[in-house]
KETOR-583491 format. One record per atom (N, C-alpha, C): y, x, z. Coordinates in Angstrom, 3 decimals. Atoms other than C-alpha are relative to their C-alpha. Last residue first. Example, Ala and Ser with C-alpha at 12.3 -4.5 7.8 and 13.67 -1.06 7.14 Angstrom:
2
<r><py>-1.190</py><px>-0.820</px><pz>-0.060</pz></r>
<r><py>-1.060</py><px>13.670</px><pz>7.140</pz></r>
<r><py>1.090</py><px>-0.770</px><pz>0.730</pz></r>
<r><py>-1.190</py><px>0.890</px><pz>0.000</pz></r>
<r><py>-4.500</py><px>12.300</px><pz>7.800</pz></r>
<r><py>1.200</py><px>0.900</px><pz>0.000</pz></r>
//
This chain:
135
<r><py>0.006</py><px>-0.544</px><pz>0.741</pz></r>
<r><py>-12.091</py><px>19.905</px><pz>-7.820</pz></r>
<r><py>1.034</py><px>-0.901</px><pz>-1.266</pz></r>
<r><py>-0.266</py><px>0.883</px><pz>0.723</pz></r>
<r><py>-11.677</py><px>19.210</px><pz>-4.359</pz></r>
<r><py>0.026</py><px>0.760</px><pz>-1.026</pz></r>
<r><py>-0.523</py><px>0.197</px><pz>1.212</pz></r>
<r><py>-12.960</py><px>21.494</px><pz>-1.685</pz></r>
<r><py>0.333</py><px>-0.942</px><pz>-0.740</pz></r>
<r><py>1.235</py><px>-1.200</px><pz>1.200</pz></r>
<r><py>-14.167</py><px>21.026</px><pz>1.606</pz></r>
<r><py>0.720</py><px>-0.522</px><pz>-1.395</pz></r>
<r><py>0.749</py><px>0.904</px><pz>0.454</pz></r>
<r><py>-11.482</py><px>20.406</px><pz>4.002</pz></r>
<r><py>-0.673</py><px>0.537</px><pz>-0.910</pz></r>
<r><py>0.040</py><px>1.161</px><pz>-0.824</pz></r>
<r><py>-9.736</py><px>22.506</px><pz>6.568</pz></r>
<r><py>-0.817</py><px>-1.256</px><pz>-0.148</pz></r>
<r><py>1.535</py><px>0.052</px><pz>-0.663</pz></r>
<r><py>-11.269</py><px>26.071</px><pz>4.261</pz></r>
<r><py>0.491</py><px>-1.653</px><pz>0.693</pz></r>
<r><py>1.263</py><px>-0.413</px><pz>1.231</pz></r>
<r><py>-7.778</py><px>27.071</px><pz>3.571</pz></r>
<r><py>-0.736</py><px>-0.184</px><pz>0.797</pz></r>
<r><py>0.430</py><px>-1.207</px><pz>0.364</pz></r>
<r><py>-5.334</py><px>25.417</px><pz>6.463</pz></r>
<r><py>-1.038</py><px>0.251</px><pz>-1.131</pz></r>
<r><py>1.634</py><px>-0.256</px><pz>-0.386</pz></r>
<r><py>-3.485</py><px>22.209</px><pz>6.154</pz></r>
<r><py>0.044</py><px>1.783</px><pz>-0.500</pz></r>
<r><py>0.438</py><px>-0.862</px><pz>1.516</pz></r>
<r><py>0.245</py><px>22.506</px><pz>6.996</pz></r>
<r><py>-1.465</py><px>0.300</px><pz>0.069</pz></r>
<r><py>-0.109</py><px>-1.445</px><pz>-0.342</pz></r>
<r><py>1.381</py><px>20.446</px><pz>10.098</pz></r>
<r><py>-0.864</py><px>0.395</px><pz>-1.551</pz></r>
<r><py>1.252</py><px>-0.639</px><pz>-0.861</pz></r>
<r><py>2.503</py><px>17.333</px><pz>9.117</pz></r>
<r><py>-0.378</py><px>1.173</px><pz>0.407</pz></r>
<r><py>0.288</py><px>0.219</px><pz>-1.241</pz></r>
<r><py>5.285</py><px>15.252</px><pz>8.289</pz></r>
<r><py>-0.943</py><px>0.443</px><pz>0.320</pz></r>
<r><py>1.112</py><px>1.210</px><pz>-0.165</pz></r>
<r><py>5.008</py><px>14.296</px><pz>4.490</pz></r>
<r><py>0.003</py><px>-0.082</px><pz>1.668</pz></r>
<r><py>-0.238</py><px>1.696</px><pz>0.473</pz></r>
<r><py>8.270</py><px>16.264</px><pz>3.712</pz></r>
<r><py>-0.524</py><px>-0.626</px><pz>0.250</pz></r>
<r><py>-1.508</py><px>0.013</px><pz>-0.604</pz></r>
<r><py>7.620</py><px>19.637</px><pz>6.021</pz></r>
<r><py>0.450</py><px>-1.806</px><pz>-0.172</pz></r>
<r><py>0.586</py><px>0.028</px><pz>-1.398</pz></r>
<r><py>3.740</py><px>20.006</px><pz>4.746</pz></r>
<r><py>1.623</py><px>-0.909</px><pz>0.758</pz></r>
<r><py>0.670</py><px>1.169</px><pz>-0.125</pz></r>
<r><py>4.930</py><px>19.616</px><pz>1.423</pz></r>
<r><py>-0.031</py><px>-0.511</px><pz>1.310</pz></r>
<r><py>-1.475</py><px>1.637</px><pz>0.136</pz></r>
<r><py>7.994</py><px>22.078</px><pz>2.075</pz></r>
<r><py>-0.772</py><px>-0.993</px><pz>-0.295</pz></r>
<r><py>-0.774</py><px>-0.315</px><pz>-1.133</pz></r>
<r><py>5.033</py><px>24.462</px><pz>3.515</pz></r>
<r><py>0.991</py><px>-1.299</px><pz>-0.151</pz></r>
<r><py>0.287</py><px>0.445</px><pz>-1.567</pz></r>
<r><py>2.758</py><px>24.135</px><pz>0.701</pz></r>
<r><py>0.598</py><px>-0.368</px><pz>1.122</pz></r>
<r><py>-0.131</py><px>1.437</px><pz>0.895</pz></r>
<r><py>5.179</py><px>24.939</px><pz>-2.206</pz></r>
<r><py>-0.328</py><px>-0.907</px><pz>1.452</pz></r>
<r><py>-0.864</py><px>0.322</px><pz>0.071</pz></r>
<r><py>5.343</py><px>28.172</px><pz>-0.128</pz></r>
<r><py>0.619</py><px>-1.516</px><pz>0.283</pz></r>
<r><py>-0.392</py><px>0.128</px><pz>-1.658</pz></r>
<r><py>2.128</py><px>28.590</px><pz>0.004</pz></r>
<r><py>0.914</py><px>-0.631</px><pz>0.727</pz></r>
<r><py>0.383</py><px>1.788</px><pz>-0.733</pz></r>
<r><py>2.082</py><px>27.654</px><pz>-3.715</pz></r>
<r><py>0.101</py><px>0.151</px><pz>1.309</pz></r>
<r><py>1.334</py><px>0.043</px><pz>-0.114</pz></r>
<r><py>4.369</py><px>30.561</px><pz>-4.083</pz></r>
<r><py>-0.774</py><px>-1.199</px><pz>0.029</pz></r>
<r><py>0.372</py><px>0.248</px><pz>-1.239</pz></r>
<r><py>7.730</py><px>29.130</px><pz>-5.453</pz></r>
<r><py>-1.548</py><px>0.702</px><pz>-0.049</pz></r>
<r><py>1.367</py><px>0.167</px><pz>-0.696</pz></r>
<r><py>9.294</py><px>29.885</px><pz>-8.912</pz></r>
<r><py>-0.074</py><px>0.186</px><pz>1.487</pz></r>
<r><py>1.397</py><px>-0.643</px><pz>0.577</pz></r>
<r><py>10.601</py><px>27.326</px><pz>-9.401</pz></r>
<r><py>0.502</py><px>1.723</px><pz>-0.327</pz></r>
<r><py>0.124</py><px>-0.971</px><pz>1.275</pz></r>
<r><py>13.442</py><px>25.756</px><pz>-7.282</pz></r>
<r><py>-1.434</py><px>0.745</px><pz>-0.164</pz></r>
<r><py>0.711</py><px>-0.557</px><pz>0.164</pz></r>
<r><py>12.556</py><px>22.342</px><pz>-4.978</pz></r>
<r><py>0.205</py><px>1.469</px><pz>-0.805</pz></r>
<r><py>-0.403</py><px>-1.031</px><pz>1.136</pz></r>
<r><py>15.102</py><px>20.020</px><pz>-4.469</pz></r>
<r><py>-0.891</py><px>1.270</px><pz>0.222</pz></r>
<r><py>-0.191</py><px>-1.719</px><pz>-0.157</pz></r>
<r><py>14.367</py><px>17.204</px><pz>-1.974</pz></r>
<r><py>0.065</py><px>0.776</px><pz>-1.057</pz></r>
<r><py>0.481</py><px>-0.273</px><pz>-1.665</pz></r>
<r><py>14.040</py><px>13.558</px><pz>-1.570</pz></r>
<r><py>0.410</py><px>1.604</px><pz>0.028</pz></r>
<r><py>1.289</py><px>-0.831</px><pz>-0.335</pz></r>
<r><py>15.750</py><px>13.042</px><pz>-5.382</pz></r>
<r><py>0.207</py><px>-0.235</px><pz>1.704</pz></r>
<r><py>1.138</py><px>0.012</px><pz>-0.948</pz></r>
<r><py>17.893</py><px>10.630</px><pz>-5.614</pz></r>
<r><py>-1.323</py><px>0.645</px><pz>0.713</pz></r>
<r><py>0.951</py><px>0.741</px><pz>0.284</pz></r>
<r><py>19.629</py><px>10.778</px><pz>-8.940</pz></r>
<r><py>-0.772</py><px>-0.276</px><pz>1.306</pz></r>
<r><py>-0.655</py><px>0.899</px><pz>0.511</pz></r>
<r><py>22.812</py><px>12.334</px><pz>-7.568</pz></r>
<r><py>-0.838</py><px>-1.180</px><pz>0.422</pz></r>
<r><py>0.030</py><px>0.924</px><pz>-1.329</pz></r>
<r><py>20.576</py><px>14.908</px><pz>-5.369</pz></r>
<r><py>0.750</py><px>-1.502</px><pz>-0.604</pz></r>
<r><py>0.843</py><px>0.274</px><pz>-0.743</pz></r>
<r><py>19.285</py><px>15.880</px><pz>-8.751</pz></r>
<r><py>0.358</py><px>-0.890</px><pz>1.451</pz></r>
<r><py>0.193</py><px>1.414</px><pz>0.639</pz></r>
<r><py>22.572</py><px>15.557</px><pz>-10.496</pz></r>
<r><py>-1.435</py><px>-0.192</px><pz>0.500</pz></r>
<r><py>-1.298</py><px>1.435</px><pz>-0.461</pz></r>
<r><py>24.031</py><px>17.942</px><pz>-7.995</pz></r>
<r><py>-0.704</py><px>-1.309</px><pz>-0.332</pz></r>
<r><py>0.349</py><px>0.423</px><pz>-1.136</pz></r>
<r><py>20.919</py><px>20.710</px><pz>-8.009</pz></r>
<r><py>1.017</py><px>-1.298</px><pz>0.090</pz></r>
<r><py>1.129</py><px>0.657</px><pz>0.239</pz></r>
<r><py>21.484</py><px>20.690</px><pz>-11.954</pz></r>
<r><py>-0.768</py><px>-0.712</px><pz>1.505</pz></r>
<r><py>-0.148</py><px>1.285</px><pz>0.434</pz></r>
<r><py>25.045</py><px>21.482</px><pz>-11.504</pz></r>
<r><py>-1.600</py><px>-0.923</px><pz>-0.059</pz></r>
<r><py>-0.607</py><px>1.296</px><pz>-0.866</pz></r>
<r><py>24.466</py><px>24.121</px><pz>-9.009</pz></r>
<r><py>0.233</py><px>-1.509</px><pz>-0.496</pz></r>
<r><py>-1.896</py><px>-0.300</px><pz>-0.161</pz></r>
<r><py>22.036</py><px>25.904</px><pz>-11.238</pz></r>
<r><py>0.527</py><px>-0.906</px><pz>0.623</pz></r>
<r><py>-0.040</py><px>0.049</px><pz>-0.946</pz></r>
<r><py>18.211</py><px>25.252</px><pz>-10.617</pz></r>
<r><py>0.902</py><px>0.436</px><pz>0.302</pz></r>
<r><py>-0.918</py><px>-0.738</px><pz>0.329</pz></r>
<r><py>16.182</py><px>24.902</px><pz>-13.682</pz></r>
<r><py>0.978</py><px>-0.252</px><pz>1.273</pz></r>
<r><py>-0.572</py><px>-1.732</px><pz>0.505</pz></r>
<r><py>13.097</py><px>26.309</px><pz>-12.818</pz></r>
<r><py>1.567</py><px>-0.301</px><pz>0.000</pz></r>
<r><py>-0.904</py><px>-0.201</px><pz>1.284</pz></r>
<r><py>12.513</py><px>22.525</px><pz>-11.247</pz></r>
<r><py>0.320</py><px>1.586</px><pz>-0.570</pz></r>
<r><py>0.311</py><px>-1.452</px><pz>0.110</pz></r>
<r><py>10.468</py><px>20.973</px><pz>-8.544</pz></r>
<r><py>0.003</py><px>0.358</px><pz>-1.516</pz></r>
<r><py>-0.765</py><px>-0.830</px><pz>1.980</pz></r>
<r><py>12.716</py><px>17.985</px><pz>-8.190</pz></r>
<r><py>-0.755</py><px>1.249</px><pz>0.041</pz></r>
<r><py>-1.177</py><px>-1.357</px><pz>-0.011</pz></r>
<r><py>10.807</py><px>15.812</px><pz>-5.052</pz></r>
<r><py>-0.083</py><px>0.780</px><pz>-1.554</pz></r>
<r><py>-0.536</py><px>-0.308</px><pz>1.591</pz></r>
<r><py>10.289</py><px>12.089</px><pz>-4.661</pz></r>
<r><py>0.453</py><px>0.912</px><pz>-0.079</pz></r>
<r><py>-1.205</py><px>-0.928</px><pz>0.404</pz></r>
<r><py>9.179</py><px>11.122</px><pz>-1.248</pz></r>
<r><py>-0.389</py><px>0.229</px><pz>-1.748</pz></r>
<r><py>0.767</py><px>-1.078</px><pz>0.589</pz></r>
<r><py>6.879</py><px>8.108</px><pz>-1.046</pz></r>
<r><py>1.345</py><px>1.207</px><pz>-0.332</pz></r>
<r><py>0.356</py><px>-1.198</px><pz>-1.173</pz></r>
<r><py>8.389</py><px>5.731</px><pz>1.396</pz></r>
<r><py>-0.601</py><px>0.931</px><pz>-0.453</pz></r>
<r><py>-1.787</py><px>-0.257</px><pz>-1.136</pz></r>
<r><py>10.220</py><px>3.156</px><pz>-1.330</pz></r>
<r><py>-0.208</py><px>1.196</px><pz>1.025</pz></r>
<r><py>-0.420</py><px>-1.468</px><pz>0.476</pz></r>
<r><py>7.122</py><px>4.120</px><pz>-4.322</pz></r>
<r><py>1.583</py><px>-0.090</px><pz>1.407</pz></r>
<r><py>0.964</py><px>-1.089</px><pz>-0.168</pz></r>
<r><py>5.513</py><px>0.894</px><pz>-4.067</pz></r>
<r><py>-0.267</py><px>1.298</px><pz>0.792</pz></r>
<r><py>-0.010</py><px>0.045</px><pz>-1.734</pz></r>
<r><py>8.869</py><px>-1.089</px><pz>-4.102</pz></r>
<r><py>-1.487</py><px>0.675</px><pz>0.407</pz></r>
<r><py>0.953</py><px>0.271</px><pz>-0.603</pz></r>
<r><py>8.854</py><px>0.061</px><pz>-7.722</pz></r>
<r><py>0.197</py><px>-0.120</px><pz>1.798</pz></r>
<r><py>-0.140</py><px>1.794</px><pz>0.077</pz></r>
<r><py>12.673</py><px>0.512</px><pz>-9.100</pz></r>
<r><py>-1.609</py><px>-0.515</px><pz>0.779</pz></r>
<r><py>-1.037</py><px>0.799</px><pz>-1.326</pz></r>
<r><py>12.684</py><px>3.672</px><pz>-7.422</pz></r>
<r><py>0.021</py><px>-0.905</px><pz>0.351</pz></r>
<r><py>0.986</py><px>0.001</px><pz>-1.414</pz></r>
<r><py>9.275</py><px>5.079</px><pz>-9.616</pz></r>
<r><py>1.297</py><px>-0.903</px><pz>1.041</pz></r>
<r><py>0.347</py><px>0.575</px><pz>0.124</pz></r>
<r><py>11.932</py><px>4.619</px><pz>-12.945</pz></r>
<r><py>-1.319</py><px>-0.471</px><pz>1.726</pz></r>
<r><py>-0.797</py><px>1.344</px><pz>0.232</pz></r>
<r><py>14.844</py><px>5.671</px><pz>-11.616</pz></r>
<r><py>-1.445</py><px>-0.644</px><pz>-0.329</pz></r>
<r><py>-0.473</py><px>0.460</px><pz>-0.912</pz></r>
<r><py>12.336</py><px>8.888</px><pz>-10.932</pz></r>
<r><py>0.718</py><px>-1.311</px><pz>0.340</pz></r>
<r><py>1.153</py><px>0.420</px><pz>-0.918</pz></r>
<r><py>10.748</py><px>9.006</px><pz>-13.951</pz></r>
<r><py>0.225</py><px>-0.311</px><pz>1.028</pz></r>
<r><py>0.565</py><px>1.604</px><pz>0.043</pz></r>
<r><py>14.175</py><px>8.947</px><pz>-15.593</pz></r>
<r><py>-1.260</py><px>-0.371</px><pz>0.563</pz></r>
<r><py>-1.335</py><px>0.945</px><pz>-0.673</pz></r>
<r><py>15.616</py><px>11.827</px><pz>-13.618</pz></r>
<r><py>-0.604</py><px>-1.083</px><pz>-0.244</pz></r>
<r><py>0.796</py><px>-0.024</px><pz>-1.309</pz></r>
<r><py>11.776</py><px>13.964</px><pz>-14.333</pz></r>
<r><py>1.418</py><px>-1.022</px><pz>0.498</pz></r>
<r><py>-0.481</py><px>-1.364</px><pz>-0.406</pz></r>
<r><py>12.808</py><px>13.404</px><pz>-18.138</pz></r>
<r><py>-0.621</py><px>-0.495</px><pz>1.681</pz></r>
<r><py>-1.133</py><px>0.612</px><pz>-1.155</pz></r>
<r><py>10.718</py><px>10.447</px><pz>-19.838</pz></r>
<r><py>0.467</py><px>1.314</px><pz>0.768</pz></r>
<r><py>0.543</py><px>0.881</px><pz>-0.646</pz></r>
<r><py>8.833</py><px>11.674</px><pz>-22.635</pz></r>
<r><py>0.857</py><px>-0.770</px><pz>0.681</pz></r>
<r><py>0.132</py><px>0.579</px><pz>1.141</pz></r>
<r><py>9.112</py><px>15.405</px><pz>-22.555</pz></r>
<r><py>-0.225</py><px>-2.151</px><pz>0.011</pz></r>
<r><py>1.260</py><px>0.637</px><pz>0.661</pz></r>
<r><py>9.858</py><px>16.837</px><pz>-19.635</pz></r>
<r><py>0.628</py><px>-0.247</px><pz>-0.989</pz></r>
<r><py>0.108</py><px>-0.169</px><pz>1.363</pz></r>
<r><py>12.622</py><px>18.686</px><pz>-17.706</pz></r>
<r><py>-1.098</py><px>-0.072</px><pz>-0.905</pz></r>
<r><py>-1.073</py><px>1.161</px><pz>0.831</pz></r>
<r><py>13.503</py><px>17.475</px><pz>-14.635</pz></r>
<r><py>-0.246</py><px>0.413</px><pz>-1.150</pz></r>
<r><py>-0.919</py><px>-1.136</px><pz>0.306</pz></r>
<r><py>9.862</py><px>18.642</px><pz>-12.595</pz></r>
<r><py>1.352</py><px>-0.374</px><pz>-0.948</pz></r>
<r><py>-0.143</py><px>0.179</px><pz>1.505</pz></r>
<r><py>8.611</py><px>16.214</px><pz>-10.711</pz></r>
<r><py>1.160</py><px>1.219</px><pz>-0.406</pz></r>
<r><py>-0.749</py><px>-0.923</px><pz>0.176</pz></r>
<r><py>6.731</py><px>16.387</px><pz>-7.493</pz></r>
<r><py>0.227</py><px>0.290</px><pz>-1.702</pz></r>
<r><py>-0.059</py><px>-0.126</px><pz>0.976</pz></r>
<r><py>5.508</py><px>13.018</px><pz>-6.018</pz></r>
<r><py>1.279</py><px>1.468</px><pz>-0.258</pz></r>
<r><py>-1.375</py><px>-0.857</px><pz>0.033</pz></r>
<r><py>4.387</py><px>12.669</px><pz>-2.344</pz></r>
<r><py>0.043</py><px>-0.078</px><pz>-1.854</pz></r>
<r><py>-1.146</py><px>-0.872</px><pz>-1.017</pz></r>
<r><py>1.642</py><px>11.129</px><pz>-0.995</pz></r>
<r><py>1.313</py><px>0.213</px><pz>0.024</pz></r>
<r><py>-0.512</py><px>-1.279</px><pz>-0.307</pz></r>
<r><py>0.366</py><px>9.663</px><pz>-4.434</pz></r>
<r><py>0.731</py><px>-0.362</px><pz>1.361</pz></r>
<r><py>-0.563</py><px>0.370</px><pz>-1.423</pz></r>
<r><py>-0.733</py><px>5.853</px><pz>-5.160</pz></r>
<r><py>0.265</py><px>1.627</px><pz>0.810</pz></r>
<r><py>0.511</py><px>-0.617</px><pz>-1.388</pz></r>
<r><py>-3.407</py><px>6.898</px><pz>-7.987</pz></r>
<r><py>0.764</py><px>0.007</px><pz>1.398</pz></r>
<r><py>1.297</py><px>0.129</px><pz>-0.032</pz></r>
<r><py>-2.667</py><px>4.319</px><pz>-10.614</pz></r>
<r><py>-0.417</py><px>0.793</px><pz>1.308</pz></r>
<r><py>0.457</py><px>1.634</px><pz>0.147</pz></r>
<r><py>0.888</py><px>3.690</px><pz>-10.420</pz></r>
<r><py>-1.244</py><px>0.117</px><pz>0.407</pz></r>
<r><py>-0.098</py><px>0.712</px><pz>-1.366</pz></r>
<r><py>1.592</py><px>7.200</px><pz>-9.731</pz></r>
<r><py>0.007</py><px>-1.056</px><pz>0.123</pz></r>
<r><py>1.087</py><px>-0.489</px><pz>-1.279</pz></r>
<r><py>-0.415</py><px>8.433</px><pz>-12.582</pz></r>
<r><py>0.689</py><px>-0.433</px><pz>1.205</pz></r>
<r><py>0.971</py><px>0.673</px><pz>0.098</pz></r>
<r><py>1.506</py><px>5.916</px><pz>-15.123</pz></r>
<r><py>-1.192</py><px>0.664</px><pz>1.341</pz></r>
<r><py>0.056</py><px>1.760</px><pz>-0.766</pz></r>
<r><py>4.936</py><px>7.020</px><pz>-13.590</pz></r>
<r><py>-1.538</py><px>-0.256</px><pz>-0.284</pz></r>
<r><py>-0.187</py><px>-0.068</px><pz>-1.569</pz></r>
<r><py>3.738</py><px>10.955</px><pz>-14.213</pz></r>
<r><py>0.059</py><px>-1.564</px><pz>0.670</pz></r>
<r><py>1.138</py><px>0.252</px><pz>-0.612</pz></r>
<r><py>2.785</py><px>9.869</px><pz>-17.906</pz></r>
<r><py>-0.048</py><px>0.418</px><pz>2.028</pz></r>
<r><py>1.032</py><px>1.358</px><pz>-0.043</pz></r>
<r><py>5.501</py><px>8.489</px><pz>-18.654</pz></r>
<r><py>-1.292</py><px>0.315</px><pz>0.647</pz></r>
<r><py>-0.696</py><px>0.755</px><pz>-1.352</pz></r>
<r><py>7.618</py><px>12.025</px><pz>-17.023</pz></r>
<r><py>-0.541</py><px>-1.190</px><pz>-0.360</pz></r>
<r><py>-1.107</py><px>1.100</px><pz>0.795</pz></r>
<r><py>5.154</py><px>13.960</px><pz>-19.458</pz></r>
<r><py>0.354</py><px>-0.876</px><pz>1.091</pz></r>
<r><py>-0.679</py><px>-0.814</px><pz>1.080</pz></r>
<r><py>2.261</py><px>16.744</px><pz>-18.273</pz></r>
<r><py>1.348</py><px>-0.325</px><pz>-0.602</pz></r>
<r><py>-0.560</py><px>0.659</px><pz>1.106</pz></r>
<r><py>0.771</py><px>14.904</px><pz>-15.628</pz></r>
<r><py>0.658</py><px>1.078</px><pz>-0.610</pz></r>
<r><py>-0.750</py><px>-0.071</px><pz>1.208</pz></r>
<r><py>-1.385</py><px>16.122</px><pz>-12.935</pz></r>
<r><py>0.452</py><px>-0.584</px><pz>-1.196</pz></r>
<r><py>0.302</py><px>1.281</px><pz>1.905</pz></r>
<r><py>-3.330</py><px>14.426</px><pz>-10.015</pz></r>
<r><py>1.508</py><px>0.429</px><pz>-0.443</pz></r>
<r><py>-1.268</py><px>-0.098</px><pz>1.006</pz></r>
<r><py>-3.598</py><px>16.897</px><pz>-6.673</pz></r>
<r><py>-0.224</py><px>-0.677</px><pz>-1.646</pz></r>
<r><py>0.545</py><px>0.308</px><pz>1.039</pz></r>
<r><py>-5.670</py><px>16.957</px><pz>-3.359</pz></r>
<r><py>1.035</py><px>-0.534</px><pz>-0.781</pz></r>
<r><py>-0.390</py><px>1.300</px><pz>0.524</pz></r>
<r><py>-4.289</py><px>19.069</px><pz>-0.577</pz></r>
<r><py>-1.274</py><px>-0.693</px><pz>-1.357</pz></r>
<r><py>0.698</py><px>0.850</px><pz>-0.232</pz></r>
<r><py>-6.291</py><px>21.754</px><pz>1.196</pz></r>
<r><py>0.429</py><px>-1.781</px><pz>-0.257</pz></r>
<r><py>-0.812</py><px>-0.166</px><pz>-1.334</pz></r>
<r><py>-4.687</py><px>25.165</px><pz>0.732</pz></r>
<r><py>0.001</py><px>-1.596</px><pz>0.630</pz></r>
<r><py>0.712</py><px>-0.679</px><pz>-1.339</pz></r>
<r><py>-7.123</py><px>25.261</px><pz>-1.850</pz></r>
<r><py>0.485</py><px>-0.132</px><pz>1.324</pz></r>
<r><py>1.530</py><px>0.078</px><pz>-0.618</pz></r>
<r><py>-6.150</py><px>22.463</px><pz>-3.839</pz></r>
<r><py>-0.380</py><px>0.804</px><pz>1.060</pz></r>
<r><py>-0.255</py><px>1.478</px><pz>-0.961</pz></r>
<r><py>-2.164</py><px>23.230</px><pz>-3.606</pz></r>
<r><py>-1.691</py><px>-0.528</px><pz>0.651</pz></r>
<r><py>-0.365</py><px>-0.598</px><pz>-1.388</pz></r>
<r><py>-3.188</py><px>26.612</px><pz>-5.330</pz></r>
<r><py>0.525</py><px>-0.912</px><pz>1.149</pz></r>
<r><py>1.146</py><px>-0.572</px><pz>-0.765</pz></r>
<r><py>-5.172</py><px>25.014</px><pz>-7.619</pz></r>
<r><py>0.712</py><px>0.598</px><pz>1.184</pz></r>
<r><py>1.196</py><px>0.916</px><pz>-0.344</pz></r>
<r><py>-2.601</py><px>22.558</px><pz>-8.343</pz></r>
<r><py>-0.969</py><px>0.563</px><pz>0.369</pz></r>
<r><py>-0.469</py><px>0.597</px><pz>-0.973</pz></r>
<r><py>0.397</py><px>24.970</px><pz>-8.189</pz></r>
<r><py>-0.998</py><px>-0.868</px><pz>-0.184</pz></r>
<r><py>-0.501</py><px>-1.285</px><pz>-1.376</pz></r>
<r><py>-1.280</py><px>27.628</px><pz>-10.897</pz></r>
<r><py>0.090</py><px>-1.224</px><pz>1.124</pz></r>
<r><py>0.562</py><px>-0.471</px><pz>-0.245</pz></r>
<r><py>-2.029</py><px>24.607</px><pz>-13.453</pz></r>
<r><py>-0.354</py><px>0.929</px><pz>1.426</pz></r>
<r><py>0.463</py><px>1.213</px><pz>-0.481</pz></r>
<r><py>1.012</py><px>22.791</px><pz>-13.504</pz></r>
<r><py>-1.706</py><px>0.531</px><pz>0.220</pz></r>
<r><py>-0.298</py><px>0.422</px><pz>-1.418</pz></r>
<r><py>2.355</py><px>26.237</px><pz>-13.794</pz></r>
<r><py>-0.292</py><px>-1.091</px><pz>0.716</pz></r>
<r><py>-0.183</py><px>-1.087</px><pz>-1.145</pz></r>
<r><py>0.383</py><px>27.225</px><pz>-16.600</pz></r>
<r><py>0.392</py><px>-0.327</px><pz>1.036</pz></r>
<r><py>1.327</py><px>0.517</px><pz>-0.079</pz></r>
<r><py>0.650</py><px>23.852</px><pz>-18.662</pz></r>
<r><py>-0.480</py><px>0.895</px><pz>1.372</pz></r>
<r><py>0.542</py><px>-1.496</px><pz>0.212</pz></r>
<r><py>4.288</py><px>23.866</px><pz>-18.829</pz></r>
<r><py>-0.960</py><px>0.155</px><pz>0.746</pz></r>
<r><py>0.273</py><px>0.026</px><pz>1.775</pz></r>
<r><py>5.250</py><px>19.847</px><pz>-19.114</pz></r>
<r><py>-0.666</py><px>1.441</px><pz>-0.133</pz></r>
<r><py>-0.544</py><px>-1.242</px><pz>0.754</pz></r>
<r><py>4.981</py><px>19.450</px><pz>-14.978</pz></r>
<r><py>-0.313</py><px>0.289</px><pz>-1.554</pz></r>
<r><py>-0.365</py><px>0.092</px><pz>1.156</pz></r>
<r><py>4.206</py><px>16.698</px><pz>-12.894</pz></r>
<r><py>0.833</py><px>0.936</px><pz>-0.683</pz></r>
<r><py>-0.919</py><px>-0.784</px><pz>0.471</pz></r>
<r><py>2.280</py><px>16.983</px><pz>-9.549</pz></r>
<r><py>0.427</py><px>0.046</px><pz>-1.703</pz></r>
<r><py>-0.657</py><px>0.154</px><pz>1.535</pz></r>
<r><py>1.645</py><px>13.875</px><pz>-8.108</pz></r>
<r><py>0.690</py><px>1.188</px><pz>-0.426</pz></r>
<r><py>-1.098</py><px>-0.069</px><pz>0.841</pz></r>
<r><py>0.096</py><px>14.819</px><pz>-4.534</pz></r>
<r><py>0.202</py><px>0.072</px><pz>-1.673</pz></r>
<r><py>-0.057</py><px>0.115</px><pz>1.375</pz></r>
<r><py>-2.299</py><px>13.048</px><pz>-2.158</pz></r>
<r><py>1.259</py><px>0.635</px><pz>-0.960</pz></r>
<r><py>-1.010</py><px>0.668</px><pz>1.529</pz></r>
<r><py>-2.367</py><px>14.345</px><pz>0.852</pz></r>
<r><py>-0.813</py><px>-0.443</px><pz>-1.119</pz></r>
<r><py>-0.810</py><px>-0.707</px><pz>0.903</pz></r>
<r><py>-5.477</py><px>15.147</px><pz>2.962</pz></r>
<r><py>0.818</py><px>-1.003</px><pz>-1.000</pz></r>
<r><py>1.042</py><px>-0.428</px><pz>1.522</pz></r>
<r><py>-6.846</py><px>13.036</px><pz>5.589</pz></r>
<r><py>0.952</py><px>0.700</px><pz>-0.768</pz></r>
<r><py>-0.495</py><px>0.368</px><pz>1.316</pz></r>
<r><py>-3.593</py><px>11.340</px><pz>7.608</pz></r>
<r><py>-1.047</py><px>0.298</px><pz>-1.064</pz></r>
//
């Protein structure tokens, strides 16, 4: 498969930060967005693995990015997961409502994060060092 591709989309700069380097090392490669428009516009353009949205943006919320990625026949075998702080039963409901692939709560190690990537895309979990860096 070569290393993932993953869409990680998150409005809080820090954690979209943190989980991309720590996704990098552990040997994915990772295209950030900050805003649920701008998450659709990066998965248009860069064709992502996997897409991990968080529901609470600015912009388009991580529900409407999603409705919006659905309508793309692009996007039919690309999982779509809620990685979310907020993560009360009602919020897990209207996630699986909306479609999400999986439900994610924050905070996660990236290892972690790693692991349920590894799990959703089907593969075994790259190791540190498997590929040479990405920056």
């Amino acid at each position: 498969m070569g290393r993932p591709l993953v869409l990680l989309a998150d409005d809080y700069v820090d954690a979209c930060e943190m989980y991309s380097e720590g996704l990098r090392f552990l040997g994915f490669r990772v295209v950030t967005a900050f805003d649920g428009r701008a998450a659709v516009d990066a998965a248009r353009h860069h064709k992502p693995d996997i897409v991990l949205l968080d529901i609470r943006m600015p912009g388009l919320t991580g529900i409407e990015a999603l409705g919006v990625l659905k309508t793309d026949p692009a996007f039919t075998n690309v999982p779509i997961v809620a990685l979310t702080a907020h993560a009360l039963p009602d919020e897990r409901e209207s996630a699986r409502r909306a479609g999400f692939y999986a439900f994610i709560a924050k905070p996660i190690l990236p290892e972690q994060l790693a692991e349920h990537l590894a799990a959703s895309l089907w593969i075994d979990r790259p190791e540190p060092g498997m590929w040479e860096p990405v920056c």
